[in-house]
C-alpha positions as CSV (number, residue, x, y, z in Angstrom):
1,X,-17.1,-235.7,177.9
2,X,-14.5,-236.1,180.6
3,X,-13.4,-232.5,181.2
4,X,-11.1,-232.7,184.0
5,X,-9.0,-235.6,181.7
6,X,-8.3,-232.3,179.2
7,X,-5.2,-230.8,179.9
8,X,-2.9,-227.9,178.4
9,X,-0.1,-230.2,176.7
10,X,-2.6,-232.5,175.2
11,X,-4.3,-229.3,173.5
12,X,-1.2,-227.7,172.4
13,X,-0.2,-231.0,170.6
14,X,-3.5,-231.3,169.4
15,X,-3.2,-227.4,167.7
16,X,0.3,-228.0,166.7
17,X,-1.1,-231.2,164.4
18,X,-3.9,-229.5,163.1
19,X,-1.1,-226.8,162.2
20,X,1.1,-228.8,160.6
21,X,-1.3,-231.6,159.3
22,X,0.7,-234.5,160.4
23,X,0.9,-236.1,163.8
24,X,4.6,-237.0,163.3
25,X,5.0,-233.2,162.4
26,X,3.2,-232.0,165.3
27,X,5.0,-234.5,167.7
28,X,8.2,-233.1,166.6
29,X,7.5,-229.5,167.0
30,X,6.2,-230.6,170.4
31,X,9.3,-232.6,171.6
32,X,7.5,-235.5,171.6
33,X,8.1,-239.4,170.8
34,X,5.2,-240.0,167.5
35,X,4.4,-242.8,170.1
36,X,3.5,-240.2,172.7
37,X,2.1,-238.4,170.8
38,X,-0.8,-240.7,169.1
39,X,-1.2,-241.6,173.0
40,X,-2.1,-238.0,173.9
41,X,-4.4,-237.9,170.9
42,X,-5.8,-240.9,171.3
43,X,-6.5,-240.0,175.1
44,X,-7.8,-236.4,174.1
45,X,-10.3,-238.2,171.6
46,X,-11.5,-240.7,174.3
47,X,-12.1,-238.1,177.0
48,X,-13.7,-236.3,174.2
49,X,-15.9,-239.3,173.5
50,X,-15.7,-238.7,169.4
51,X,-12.9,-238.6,166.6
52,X,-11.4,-235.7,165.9
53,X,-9.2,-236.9,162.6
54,X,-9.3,-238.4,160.0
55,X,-6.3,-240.3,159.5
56,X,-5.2,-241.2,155.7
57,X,-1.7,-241.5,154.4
58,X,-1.1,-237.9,153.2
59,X,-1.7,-236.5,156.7
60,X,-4.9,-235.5,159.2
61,X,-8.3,-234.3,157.9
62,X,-10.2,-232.4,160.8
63,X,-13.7,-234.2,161.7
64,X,-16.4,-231.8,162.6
65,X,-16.0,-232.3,166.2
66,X,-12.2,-231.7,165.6
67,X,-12.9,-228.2,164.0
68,X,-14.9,-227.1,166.7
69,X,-12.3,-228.2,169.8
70,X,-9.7,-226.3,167.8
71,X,-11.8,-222.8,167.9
72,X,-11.7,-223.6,171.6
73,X,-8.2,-224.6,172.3
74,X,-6.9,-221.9,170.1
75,X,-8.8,-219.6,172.7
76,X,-7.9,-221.3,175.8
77,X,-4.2,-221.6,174.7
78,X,-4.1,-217.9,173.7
79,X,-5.6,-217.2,177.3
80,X,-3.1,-219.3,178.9
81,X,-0.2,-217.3,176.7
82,X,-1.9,-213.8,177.6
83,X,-1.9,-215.4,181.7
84,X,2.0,-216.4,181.3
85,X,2.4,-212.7,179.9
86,X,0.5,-210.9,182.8
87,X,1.9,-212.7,185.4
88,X,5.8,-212.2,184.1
89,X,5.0,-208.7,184.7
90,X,4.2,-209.4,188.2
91,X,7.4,-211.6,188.8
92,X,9.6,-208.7,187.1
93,X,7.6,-206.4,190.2
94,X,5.2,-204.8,187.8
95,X,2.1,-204.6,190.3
96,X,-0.2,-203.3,187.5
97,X,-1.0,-203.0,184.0
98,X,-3.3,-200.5,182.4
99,X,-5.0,-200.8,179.2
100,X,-6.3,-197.8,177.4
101,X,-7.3,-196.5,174.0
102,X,-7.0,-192.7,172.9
103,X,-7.8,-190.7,169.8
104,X,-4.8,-189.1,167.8
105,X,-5.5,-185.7,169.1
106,X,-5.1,-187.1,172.5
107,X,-1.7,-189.5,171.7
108,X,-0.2,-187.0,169.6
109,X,-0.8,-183.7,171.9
110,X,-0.8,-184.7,175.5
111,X,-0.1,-188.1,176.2
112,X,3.5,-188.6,176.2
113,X,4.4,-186.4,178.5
114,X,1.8,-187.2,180.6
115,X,2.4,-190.7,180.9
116,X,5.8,-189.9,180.9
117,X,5.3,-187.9,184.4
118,X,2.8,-191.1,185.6
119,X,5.8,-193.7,185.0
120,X,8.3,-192.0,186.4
121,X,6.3,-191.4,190.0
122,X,4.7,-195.0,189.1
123,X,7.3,-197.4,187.5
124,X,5.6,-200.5,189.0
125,X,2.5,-200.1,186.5
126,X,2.9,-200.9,183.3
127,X,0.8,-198.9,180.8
128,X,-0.7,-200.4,177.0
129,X,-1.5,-197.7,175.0
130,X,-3.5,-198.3,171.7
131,X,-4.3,-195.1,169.3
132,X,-7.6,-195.4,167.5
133,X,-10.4,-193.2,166.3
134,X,-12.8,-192.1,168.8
135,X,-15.7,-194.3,168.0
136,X,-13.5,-197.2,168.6
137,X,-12.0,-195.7,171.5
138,X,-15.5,-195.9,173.3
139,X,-16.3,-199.1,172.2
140,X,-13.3,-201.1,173.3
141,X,-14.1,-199.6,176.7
142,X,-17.7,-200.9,176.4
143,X,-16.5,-203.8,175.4
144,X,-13.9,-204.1,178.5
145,X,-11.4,-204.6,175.8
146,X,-9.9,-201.5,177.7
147,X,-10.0,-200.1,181.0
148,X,-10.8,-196.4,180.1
149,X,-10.3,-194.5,177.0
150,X,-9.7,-190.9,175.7
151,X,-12.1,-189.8,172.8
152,X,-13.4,-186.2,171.5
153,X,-16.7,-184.7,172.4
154,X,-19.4,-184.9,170.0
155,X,-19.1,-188.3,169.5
156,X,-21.2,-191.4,170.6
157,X,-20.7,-192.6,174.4
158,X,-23.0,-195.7,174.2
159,X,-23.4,-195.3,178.0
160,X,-20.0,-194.7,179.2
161,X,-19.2,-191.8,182.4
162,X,-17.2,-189.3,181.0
163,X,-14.8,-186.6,182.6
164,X,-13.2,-183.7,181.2
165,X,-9.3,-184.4,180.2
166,X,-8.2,-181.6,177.9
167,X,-9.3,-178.9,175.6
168,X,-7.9,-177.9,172.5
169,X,-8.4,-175.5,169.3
170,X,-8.5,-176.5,165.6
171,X,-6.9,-174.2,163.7
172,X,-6.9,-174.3,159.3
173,X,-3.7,-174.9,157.6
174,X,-2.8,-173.6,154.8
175,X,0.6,-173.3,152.7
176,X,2.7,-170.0,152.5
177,X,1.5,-168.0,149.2
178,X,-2.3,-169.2,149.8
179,X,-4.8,-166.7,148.8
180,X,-5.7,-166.9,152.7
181,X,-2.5,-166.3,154.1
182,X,-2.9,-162.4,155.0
183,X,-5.7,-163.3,157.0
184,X,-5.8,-163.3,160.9
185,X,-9.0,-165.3,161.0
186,X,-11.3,-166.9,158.3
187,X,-14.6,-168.5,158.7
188,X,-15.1,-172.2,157.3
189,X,-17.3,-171.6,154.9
190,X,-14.5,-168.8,153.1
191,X,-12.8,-171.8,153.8
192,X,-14.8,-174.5,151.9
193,X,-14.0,-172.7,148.7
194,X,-10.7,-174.8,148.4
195,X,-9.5,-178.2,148.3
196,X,-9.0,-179.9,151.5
197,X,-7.1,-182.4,153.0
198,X,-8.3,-184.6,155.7
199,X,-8.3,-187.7,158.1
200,X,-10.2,-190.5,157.3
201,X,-14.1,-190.2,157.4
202,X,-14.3,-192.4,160.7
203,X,-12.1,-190.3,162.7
204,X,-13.6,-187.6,164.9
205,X,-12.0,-184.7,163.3
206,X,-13.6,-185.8,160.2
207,X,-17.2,-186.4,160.8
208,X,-16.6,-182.2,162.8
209,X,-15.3,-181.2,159.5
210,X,-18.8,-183.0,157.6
211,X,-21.1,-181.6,160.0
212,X,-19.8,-178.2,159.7
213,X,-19.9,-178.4,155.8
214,X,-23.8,-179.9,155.9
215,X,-24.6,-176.6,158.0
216,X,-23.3,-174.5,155.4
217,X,-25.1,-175.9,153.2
218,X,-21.9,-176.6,151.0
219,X,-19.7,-180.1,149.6
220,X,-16.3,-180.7,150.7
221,X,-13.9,-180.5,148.7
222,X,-12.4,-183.8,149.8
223,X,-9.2,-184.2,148.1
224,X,-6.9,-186.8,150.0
225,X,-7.5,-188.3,153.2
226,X,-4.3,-190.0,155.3
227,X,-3.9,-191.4,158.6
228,X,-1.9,-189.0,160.6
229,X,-1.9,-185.1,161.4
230,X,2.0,-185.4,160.5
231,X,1.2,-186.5,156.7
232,X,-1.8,-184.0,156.6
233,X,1.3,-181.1,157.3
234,X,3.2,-182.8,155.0
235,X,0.2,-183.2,151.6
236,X,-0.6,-179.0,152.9
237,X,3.3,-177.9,152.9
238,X,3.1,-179.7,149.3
239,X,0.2,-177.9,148.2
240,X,-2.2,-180.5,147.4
241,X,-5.2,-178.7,149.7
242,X,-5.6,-176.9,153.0
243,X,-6.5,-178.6,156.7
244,X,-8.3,-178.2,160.3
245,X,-5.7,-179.5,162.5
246,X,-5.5,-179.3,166.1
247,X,-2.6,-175.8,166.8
248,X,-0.6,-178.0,169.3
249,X,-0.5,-180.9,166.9
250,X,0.3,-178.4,163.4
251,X,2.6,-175.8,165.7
252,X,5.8,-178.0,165.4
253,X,6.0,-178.0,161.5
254,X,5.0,-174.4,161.1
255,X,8.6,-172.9,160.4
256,X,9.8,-176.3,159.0
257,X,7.5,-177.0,156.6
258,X,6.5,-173.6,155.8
259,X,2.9,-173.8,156.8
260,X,0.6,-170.7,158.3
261,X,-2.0,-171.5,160.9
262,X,-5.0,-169.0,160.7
263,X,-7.6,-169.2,163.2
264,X,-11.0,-170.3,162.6
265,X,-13.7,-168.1,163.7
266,X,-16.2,-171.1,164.6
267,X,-17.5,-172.0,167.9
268,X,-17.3,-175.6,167.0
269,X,-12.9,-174.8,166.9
270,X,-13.5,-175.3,170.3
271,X,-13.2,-179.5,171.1
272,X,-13.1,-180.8,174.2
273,X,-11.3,-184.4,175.0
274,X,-13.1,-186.5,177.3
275,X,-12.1,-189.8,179.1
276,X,-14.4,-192.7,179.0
277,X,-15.2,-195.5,181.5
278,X,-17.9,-198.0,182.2
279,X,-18.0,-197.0,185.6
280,X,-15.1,-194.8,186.8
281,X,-15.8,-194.8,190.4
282,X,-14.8,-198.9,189.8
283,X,-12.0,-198.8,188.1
284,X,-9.2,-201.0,188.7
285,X,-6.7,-199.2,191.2
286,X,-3.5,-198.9,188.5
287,X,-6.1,-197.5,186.1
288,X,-8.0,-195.6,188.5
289,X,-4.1,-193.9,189.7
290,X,-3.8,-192.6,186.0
291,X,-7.2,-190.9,185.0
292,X,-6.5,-189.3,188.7
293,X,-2.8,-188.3,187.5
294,X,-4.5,-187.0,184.0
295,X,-7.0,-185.0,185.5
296,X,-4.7,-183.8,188.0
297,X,-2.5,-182.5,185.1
298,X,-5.2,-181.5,183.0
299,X,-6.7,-179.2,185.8
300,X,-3.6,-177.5,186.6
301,X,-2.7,-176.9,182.8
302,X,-6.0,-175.3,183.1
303,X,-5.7,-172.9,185.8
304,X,-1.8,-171.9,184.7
């Protein structure tokens, strides 16, 4: 095979036919003459050194050879799209992009207005924020499919440095009448005698909440999981079970959803949120800027 006779337009035709299943089809959608087009194929499947269609009269049936170039021009073409992407940031004076994942304890309590501080002093670095579970948090950062992360303790690190970001306190939420509502503080096993509303098993918050039942020695009373600490305030206000939320996340919906937060009188209450790196003495300067803005932040929240 010929590699340096492969080019971009010759593969994005070549996708574009396999797409349609036609080569007149794929010709027009690339603003080619069918002529041209069966040239450029033609040409491809010489430098290739093998077919890659079959041609009959109700379109194109991929060879072998042609299934497996399209797995790697769909790859190479989505590179070349992420490339265009990147670089358009750059041209439009963007001199940085930062990719990170954080739990929803972390997006929902601190984040915004933490990266809203970081883009005001740093317009010039663009951040990409995704919001996942802990677990999957750490391992797009193994996986470099971010540059650092923000997960809960107590959770698997699979190698990663870690740094302190923020603390915070679970609190359990309950509805106004609930037999617990006259209480100040209530341990979670008082707790476990009632139905319970949670996140979904993978998240942090849920695996704290199993632990702490298995050292009870006790089930939970597991009777709807959702996605968000918004729709657990909203299945609690309803009456449908009670909740360990995080008090800065629940605090907002208190008086409008007529919710009381009661403390828990468990050491585990006490979380802390970590950020995650492969190496964060190497991280990339825009990325490395932000963990030192967040711990900045962080530490003078702290000492306030």
């Amino acid at each position: 095979m010929n590699r340096h006779r492969l080019d971009l337009v010759s593969l994005s035709l070549f996708a574009l036919v396999v797409r349609s299943g036609s080569i007149s089809k794929g010709a027009e959608q690339a603003h080619l003459a069918i002529g041209a087009a069966s040239k450029r194929i033609a040409d491809l499947e010489s430098s290739i050194g093998t077919i890659l269609f079959e041609r009959h009269s109700r379109g194109i049936t991929l060879t072998a050879a042609g299934e497996a170039l399209m797995r790697h021009a769909q790859r190479i073409l989505d590179d070349v799209d992420l490339m265009a992407s990147d670089l358009s940031d750059y041209a439009a004076g963007v001199v940085g992009v930062v990719r990170m994942g954080a739990n929803t304890s972390a997006v929902t309590q601190f984040l915004p207005s933490d990266i809203a501080a970081f883009t005001a002093a740093n317009p010039e670095i663009r951040i990409e924020l995704e919001e996942q579970n802990s677990e999957q948090v750490a391992l797009a950062v193994v996986d470099g499919h971010a540059d650092f992360g923000i997960m809960a303790d107590q959770m698997p690190t699979f190698g990663l440095q870690t740094t302190l970001y923020r603390r915070d306190s679970l609190a359990l939420v309950i509805p106004v009448g609930h037999p617990l509502a006259q209480r100040e503080s209530v341990s979670f096993d008082d707790a476990l005698d009632f139905d319970f509303v949670s996140l979904t098993h993978n998240t942090s918050l849920a695996k704290r909440l199993q632990l702490a039942t298995a050292s009870c020695g006790k089930t939970l009373k597991l009777r709807i999981q959702v996605r968000s600490f918004d729709a657990m305030c909203v299945m609690v206000a309803a009456g449908l079970g009670i909740a360990v939320l995080p008090e800065a996340a629940v605090r907002p919906h208190i008086r409008s959803m007529g919710l009381c937060k009661i403390d828990l009188a468990e050491d585990w209450a006490e979380r802390e949120l970590l950020i995650c790196a492969r190496d964060l003495g190497a991280l990339p300067r825009p990325a490395r800027l932000l963990v030192n803005h967040l711990t900045r932040i962080a530490s003078d929240s702290t000492s306030k």
